[in-house]
N, C-alpha and C positions, 0 to 999 in steps of 0.2 A: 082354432083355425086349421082347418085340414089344406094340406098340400098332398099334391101328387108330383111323382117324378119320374121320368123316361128310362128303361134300361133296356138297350138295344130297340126291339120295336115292338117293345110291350110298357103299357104304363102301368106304372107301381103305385102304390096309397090306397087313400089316406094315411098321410103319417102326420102328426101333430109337428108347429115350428121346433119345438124342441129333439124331437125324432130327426127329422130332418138334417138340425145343424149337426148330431152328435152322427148320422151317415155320412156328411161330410168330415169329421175331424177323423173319421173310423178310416176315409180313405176310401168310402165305398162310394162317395158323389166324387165326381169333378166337378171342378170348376164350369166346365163344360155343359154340366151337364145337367138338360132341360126342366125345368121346374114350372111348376101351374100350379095358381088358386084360384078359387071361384074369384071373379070381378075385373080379374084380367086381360085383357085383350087376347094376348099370346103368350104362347110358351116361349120363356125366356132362360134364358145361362145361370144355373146358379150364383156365379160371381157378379154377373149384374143386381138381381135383387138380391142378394144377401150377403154381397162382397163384402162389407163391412164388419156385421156381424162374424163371418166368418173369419173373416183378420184378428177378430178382437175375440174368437173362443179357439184358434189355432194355438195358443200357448196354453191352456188349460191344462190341470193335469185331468188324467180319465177321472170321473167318479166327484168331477166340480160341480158344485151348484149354482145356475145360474140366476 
């Protein structure tokens, strides 16, 4: 499943969900910050769709498999 993500006001991707979470744990997504996959209506917050996810790979160490 390819994701894309907003930075500044250029959109970034295809990055796979696992790409994705490990830019957020890198500190390079906010929370904030806009995420889109095909079938979605809108671009939404990363912490809305993958708040979860992202709670539960935030204590990982680098280099975990998920």
């Amino acid at each position: 499943m390819n994701w894309y993500y907003a930075e500044g006001n250029q959109q970034k991707g295809p990055v796979s969900e696992a790409e994705l979470d490990q830019l957020f744990q890198r500190g390079q997504l906010l929370g904030s910050t806009l995420i889109w996959k095909e079938g979605m209506a809108n671009w939404e917050a990363y912490s809305s769709v993958r708040g979860a996810n992202a709670a539960a790979g935030a204590g990982l160490a680098e280099g975990s498999v998920v």
